[in-house]
N, C-alpha and C positions, 0 to 999 in steps of 0.2 A: 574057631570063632563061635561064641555062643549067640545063644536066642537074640541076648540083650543089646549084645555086641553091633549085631546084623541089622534091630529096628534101627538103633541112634544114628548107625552109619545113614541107612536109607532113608530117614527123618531128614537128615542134614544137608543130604543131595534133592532130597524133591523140593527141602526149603528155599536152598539156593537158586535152581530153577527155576520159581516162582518168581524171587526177585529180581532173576534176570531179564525176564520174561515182562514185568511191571516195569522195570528202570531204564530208560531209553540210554543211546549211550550217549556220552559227553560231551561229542563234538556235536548235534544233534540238538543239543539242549540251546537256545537267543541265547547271547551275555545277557545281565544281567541288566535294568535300567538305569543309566547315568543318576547320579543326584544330580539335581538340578543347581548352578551355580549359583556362586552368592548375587545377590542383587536382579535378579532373572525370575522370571514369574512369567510362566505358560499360559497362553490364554486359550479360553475353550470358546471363544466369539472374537470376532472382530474386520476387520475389514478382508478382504482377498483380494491377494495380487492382481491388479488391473491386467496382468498379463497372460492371468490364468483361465478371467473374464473379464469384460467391459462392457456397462449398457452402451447402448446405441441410439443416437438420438439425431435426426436430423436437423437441429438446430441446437445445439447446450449450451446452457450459457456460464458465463466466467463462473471461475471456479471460488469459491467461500475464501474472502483474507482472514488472517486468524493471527491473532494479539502477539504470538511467539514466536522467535527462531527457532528451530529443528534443531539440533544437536549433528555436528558433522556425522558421514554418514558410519559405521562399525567396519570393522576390521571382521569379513563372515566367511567362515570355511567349509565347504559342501561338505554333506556326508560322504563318507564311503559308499553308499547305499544309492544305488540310481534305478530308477526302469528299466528293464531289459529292454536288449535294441538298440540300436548304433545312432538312429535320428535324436537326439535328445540331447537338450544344452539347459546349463545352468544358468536362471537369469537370479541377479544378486536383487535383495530387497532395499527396501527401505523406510522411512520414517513418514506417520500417517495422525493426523492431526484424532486425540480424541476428547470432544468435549465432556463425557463423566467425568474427568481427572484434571480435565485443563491442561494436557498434559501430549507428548508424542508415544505412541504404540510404534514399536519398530516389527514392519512388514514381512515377514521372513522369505528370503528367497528359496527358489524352489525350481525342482527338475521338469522341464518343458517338453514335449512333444509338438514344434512351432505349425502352425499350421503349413500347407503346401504351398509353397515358392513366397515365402510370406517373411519378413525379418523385423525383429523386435526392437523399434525407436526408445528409450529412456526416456522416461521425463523428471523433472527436478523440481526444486523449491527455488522461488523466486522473490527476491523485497520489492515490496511496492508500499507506496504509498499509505500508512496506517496498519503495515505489519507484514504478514506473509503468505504468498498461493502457490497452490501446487499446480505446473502445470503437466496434466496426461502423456503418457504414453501411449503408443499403438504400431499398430499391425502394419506398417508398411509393403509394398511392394519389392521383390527381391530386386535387390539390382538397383533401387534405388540411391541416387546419387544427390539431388536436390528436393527440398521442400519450398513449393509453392501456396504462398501463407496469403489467403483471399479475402475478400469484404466479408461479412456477414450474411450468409444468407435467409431469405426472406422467412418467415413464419413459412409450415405446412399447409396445402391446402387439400393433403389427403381425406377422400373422405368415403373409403373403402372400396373394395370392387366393384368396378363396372361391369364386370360379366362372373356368366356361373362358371366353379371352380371345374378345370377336365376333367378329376377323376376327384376318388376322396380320399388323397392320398397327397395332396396339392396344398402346398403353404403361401399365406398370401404375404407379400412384400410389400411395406407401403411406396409411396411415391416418394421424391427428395428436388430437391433442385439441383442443376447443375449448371456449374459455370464457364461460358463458352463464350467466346469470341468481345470478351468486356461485359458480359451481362447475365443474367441467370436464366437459364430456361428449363421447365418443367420436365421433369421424367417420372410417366405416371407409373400408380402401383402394378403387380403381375405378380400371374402364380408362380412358385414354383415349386419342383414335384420334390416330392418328398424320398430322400436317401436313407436309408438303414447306415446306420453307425458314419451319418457323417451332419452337421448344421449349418445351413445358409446362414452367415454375417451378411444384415444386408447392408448398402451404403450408407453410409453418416459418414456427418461432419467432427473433430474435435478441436476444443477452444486451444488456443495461445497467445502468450501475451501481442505474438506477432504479427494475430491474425488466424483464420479457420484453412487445418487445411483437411481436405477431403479423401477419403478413402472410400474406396472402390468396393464393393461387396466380395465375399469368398467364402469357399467354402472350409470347414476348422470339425474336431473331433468334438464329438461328444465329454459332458464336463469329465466324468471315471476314466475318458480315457486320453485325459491331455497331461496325466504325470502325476505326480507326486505334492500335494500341495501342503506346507509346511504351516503351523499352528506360530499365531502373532506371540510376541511377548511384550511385556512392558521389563525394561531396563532403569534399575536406578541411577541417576545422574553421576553418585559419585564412585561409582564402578566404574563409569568409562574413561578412558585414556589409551594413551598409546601402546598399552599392553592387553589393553581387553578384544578378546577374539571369541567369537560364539559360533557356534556348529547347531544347526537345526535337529531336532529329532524326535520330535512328535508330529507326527500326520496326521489330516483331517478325513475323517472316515467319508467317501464318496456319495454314500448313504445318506448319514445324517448331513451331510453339505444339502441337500436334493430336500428335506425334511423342515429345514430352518435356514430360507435363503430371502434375503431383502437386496432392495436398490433403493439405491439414495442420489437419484439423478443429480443433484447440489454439487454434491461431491464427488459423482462420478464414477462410482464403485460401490461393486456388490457386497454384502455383509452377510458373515455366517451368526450362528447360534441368536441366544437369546436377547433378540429386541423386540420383544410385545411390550404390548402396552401403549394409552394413550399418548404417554410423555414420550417415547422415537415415533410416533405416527405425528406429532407436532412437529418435529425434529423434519419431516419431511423421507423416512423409513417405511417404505410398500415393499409389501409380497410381491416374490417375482412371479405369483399368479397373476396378482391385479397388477401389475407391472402394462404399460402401453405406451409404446415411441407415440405412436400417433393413435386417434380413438377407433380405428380397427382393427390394431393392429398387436399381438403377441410379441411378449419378448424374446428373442428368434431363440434363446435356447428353451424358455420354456415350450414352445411353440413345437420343438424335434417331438419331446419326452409327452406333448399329450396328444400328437397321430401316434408316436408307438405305442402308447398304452390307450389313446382313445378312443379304440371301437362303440365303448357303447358308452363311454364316457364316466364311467365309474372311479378310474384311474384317478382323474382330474378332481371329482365329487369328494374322494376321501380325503386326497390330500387338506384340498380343502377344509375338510371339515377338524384334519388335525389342527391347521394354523390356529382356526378360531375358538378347539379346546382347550390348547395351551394359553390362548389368549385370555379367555375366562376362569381358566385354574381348574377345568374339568381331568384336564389331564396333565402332571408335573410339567414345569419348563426344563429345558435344558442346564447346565450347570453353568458357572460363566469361566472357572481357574478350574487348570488342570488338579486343582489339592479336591476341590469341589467334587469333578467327576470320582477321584478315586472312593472319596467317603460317600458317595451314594450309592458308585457298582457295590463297595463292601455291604455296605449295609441292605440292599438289594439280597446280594448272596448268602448273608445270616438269614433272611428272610426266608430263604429259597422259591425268591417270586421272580428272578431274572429269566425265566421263560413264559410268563406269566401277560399276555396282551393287554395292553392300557387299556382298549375299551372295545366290546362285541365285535363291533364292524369294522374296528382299524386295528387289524393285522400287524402289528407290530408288537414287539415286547417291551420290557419294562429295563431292560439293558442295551436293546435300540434305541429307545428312544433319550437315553442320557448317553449314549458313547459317542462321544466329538471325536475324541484324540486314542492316537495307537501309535507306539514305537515303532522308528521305522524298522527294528530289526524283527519286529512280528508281522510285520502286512505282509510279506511274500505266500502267496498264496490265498488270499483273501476272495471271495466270490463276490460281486458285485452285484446286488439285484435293480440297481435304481428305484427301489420301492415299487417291485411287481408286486408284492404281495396286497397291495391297495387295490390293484386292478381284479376285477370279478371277470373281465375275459382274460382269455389266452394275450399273451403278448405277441408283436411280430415277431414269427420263427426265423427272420430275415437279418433282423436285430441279433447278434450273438450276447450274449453272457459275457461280461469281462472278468477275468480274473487276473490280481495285480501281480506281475511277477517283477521280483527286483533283483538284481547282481551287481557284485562288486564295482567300484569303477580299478579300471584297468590302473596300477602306480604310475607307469607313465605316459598317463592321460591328467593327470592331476595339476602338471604344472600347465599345462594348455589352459584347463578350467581357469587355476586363479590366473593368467594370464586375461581370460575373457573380460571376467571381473575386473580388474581395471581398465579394458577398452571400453565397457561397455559404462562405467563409470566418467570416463575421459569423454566418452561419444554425452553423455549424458549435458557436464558442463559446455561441452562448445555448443552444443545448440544452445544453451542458457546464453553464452552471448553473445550469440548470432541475433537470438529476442529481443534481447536486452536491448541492443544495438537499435534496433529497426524501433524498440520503445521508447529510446533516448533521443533519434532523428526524426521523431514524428512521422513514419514513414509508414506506419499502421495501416491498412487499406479499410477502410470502416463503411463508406457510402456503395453501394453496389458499382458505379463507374471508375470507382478508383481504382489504379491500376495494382494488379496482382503484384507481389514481392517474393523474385526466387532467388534462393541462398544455394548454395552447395553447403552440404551438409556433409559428416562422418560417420555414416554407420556400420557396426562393427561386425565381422564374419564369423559364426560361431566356430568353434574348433571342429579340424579335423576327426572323426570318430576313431577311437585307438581301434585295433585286433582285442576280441574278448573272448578270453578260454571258454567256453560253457561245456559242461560236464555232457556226455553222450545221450542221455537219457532226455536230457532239455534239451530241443530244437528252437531253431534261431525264429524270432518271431515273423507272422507273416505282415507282409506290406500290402497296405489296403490298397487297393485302383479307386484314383481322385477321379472324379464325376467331372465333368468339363462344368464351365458356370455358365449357367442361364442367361442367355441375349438377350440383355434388356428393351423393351419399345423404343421408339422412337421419339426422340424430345416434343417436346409443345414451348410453342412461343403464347406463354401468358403473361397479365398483368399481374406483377405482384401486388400482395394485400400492402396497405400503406399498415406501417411499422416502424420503429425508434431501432436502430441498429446499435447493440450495446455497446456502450464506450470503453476504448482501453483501458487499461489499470495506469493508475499516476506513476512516473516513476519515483523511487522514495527521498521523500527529502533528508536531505544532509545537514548536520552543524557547519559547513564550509560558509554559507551566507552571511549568516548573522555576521561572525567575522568582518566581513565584505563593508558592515556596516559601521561597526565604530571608527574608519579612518576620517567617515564622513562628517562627523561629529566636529574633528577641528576646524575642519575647515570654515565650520558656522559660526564659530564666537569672530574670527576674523569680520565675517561679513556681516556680525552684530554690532562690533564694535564701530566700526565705519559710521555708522545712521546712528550710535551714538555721540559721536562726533562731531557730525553736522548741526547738530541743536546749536551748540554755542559754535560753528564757526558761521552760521547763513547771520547771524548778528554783526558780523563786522563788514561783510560783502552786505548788507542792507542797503548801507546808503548808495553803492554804486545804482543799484537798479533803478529807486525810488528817484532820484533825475533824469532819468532817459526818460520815466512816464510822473513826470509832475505833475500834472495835469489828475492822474488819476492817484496817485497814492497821498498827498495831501488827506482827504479823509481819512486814509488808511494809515495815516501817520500815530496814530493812538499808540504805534508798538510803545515809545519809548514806557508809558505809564506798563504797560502787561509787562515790561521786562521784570520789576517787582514782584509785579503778582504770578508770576510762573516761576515759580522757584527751579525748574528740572532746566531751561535753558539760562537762567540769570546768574546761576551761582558760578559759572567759569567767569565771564567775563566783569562780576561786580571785583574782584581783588583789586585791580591796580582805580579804577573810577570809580567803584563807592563811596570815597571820603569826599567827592566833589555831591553827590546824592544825597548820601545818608541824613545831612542836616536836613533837607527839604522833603527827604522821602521817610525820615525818621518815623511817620504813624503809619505809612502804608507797610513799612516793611515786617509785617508780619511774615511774607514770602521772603526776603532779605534773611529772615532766622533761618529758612532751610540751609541755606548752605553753609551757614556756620557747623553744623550735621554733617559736613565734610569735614575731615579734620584738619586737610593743607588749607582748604581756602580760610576758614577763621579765622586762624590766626595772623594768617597776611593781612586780612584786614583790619582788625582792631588797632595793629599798632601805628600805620598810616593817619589812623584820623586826627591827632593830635596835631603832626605838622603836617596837618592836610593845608588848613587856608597858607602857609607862606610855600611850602613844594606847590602846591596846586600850579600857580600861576608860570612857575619855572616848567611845571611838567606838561600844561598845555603848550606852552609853545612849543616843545617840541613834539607834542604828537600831531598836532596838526602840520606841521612841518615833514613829520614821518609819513602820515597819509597821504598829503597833497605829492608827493615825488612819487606814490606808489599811483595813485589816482585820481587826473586831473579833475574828474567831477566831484571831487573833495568839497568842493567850497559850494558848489549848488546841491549838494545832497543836506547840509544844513538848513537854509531854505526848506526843502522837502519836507522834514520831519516838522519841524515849526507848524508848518500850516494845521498838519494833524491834530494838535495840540487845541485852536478851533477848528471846529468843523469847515469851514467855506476859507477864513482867511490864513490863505500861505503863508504870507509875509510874516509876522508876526514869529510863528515858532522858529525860527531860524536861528535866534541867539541860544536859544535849548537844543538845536541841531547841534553847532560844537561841543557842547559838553556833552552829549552822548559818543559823538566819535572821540573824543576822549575818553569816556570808560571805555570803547570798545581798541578804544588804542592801547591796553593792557594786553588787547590780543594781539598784538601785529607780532608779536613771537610766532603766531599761530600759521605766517602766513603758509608755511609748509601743508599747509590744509586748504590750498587757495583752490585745488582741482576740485574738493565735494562741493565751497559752494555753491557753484553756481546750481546745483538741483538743490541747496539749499534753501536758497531764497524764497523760491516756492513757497515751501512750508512754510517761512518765516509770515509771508504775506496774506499767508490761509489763515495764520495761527491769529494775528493779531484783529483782523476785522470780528471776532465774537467776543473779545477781551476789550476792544475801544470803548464800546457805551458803556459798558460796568465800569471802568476807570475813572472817565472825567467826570460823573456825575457829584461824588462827594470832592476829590481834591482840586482834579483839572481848574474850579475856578480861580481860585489865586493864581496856581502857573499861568491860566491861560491870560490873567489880565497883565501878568511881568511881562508873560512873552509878544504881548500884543503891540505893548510901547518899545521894546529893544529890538524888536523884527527889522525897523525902517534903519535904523542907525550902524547896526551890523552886517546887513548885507552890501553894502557898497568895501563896508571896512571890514571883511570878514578874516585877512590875515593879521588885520594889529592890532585888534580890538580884543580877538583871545585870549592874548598875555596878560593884559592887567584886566581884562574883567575874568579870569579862571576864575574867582570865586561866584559861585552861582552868586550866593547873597544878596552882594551891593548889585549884580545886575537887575533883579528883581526891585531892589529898591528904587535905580534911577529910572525906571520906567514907570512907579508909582508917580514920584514927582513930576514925569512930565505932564502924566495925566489929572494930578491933582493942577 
């Protein structure tokens, strides 16, 4: 081998080395990151699962209705990727109302570490009245088998500690009301001491449609270390169907969750990333710094995070002061889409400023402060600081360091999981109409006295934890010792403040009513038609009445003249007795025109009048003939009207009483209408007394002076004197002569 031979060889070999030595090996290396699906957009802000966190509030009120339905809930399939550790269950998400868009963000579910002896209620979307509300989920009590859904209770009257804290290491818990034997009684505030890597949840209450029901304080992990908390998306509408399935895989960095965290008491859940600004502080969007259940009270998790870092209180100071330089654009805001973050870390790293501190005093860099989101196949081994690097003291050495470690889930642990996911979905709807129910029976308990509503409810048991290989080198993680819970004081019997106890939600109206209402419809022309009926049949029932009270209906005798002049009752009964009128009534009957405006009555009439004067006398005698067998005060009801005709003397209109019951003897067809009149006559007897004096002033005088002379002569001969005098006429005429 030569010189040349020997360098190329050992050239070859130190090169190879080198690259061996740089190039890690291949199983070593994350796959690579999914593309992201069509219609599917990662979001780097948005709400967080109520089950990850929940304010606390000892009174909240109903929750925001909102103009849309929700979209059934996704078809979602865990990752592969879980927390290490055998305690850990997957709770399924869901659909979370967002007003930028007008639109639903779908929740992503996420791996849980549930708090101790604690089991996770669902909550759902419910229709009410003007749209749709969500009602909360929560923490229950293990073992839980019924929810007792209570009146409202009273406003707080916390109004801070009454004594100095034991030590300074004590967290103070406001006061709440509690409900007991029908009525609420007071349970004041108290410290309680402060736990390294664990947070007092203290008691609240959460709304339902069914009523408040109350939970118990406990204690729950710190935010880094309750799991894995999955990054929202927004979903296009026409992607989903019954083949769309989505698998979570961007996680929210535990860090920046701690860095950009809001509550939105309204709605009931905390919000990560970027909502500064004036327009979410209108919206009703506060720092979970300035966050307060009650005015002295911390938000119990920010409350852990500033005794751990609050010695001297710098921790709390900086954060601070980041909120309100992002606020002012001192320092970049967060990104809001996962497309966003990636082109600003790039563009960061051309820079080479991503280690680079946003500002003097705030400890963070310039690739902290935009990193929302991380695959979950790269968080395995991730350090957690909680943002010590704000705090200028030491932190508590009591407090450990979390670091995220994640492993596979077990293949035959998989179908347990999505088995959970439909109980926990199934548990979800029955309470929805258990609610429902209790919202539909008015059963709501709303006044403090009213009595409590307990249901049996279903809630569902997380799966058994599978056997999981861990490699030798990984040890199984340790289980913390739960701190027992702090014995609360002793209740007080107060007065509650006077308050409006908020009203249930309506339940939602239905198209089924209206319906309900067009059958009603027919049945009103029936009972229209009837009262129009009556006009023309109390016309022929008149004269029965006006005999019983002769005495009094003489003046009121005017009708015969108003039956002209009201054309709306006259035009039935003028057809067959008009030809006996119309000569005499020929100027008045201007009202006579109306009903020729009917097209049957005109022309029955017109052609009558011709052989009116030789039928007339043939068709009186039989209608008084007809009347008198139906009713014997036939022959004194003519009398009757007569008088009307003058004022004071009866006698006289009488001979003009027959020929009215003759035109009204056109109606004795009618008699099948003999039931309405008798409430007809009424009217008939109202109608005519404001129509008598306008009548006889212009014509009544000639009638009244015919009918004055044929009054005496006709009433004794009221059955034979009809026939041959049916023509009005000549009767009118021999009563001139006698008077001449």
């Amino acid at each position: 081998m030569n010189i040349r031979t020997w360098f190329r060889t050992t050239a070859a070999l130190v090169l190879a080395a080198a690259l061996a030595a740089k190039v890690p090996a291949q199983d070593d290396q994350p796959p690579p990151d999914p593309t992201p699906q069509d219609g599917v957009e990662v979001q780097a802000r948005g709400p967080v699962h109520e089950a990850f966190a929940e304010p606390t509030d000892t009174r909240p009120q109903p929750s925001v209705v909102v103009p849309k339905q929700p979209p059934a809930p996704i078809d979602e399939i865990p990752p592969d990727e879980k927390p290490a550790g055998d305690n850990v269950d997957w709770l399924p998400g869901y659909w979370a109302w967002d007003e930028d868009t007008s639109g639903y963000l779908w929740v992503s579910g996420f791996w849980r570490v549930p708090p101790p002896n604690r089991q996770w209620v669902p909550g759902s979307w419910a229709q009410v009245e003007g749209g749709w509300q969500w009602t909360p989920g929560f923490w229950a009590a293990a073992g839980m088998e019924q929810i007792e859904y209570l009146p409202a209770p009273p406003p707080s009257v916390d109004s801070g500690p009454s004594t100095e804290p034991p030590d300074v290491d004590s967290i103070y818990t406001p006061g709440c009301w509690v409900y007991r034997e029908r009525r609420y009684f007071w349970r004041p505030g108290f410290w309680v001491e402060y736990r390294p890597n664990w947070v007092w949840i203290p008691a609240h209450y959460v709304w339902t449609p069914g009523g408040y029901v109350f939970v118990e304080g406990y204690w729950d992990h710190p935010l880094e270390e309750r799991g894995l908390l999955f990054a929202p998306v927004r979903i296009d509408v026409k992607v989903l169907g019954d083949r769309f399935a989505y698998t979570p895989y961007y996680v929210v960095q535990p860090d920046f969750v701690l860095s950009a965290l809001f509550v939105r008491p309204s709605y009931g859940h905390y919000y990560f990333g970027d909502y500064y600004g004036e327009r979410y502080r209108e919206r009703g969007f506060v720092t979970w710094i300035d966050h307060r259940p009650t005015r002295a009270s911390y938000d119990p998790n920010f409350a852990y995070y500033r005794h751990r870092f609050g010695r001297d209180g710098s921790w709390e100071r900086n954060l601070r002061e980041l909120y309100v330089a992002r606020e002012r654009g001192d320092v970049p805001r967060p990104p809001r889409t996962l497309v966003q973050q990636n082109t600003v870390i790039k563009d960061i790293t051309v820079k080479k400023t991503e280690n680079v501190t946003v500002r003097k005093n705030l400890n963070i860099t310039n690739v902290q402060n935009v990193s929302a989101l991380a695959p979950v196949t790269r968080i395995n081994n991730t350090k957690v600081t909680s943002l010590a690097s704000l705090s200028a003291a030491k932190p508590d050495p009591r407090a450990e360091g979390h670091v995220i470690k994640v492993e596979r889930l077990p293949q035959e642990q998989k179908a347990a999981v999505h088995k959970s996911v439909a109980d926990y979905r199934e548990a979800a709807q029955q309470r929805h109409q258990v609610e429902a129910k209790i919202l539909a029976d008015g059963a709501v308990p709303v006044k403090p006295t009213d009595p409590p509503k307990t249901v049996k409810v279903q809630v569902p048991k997380p799966p058994a934890p599978a056997p999981v290989t861990r490699p030798p080198d990984q040890p199984k993680p340790p289980v913390k010792e739960v701190p027992k819970p702090p014995a609360p004081p002793k209740h007080e019997e107060r007065t509650p403040p006077a308050h409006e106890p908020p009203k249930p939600p309506a339940p939602p109206k239905h198209d089924a009513p209206p319906p309900k209402k067009d059958p009603t419809p027919p049945p009103t022309p029936p009972k229209k038609e009837p009262p129009k009926e009556p006009p023309p049949a109390p016309k022929p029932p008149t004269p029965p009445p006006p005999p019983k009270e002769q005495p009094k209906e003489p003046p009121k005798l005017p009708a015969p003249t108003p039956l002209p002049k009201e054309p709306p009752p006259a035009p039935k009964p003028p057809p067959p007795p008009p030809p006996k009128e119309p000569p005499k009534d020929a100027p008045k009957p201007p009202a006579p025109k109306a009903p020729p405006k009917e097209a049957p009555p005109p022309p029955k009439t017109p052609p009558p009048p011709a052989p009116k004067p030789p039928a007339t006398p043939k068709e009186t005698g039989k209608v008084p003939a007809q009347e008198r067998p139906r009713t014997a005060p036939a022959p004194k009801e003519p009398p009757a009207p007569k008088p009307a005709a003058p004022p004071k003397p009866t006698a006289p209109p009488a001979p003009k009483s027959p020929p009215a019951p003759p035109k009204e003897a056109a109606k004795p067809p009618a008699p099948s209408a003999a039931k309405p009149p008798p409430p007809a006559p009424k009217e008939a007897v109202k109608a005519p007394p404001p129509p008598a004096p306008k009548p006889p002033a212009p014509p009544p005088p000639p009638r009244r002076e015919a009918a004055k002379p044929p009054a005496p002569p006709p009433a004794p001969k009221a059955p034979a004197p009809p026939p041959p005098k049916g023509n009005k006429p000549p009767a009118p005429d021999k009563a001139k002569d006698k008077h001449k």
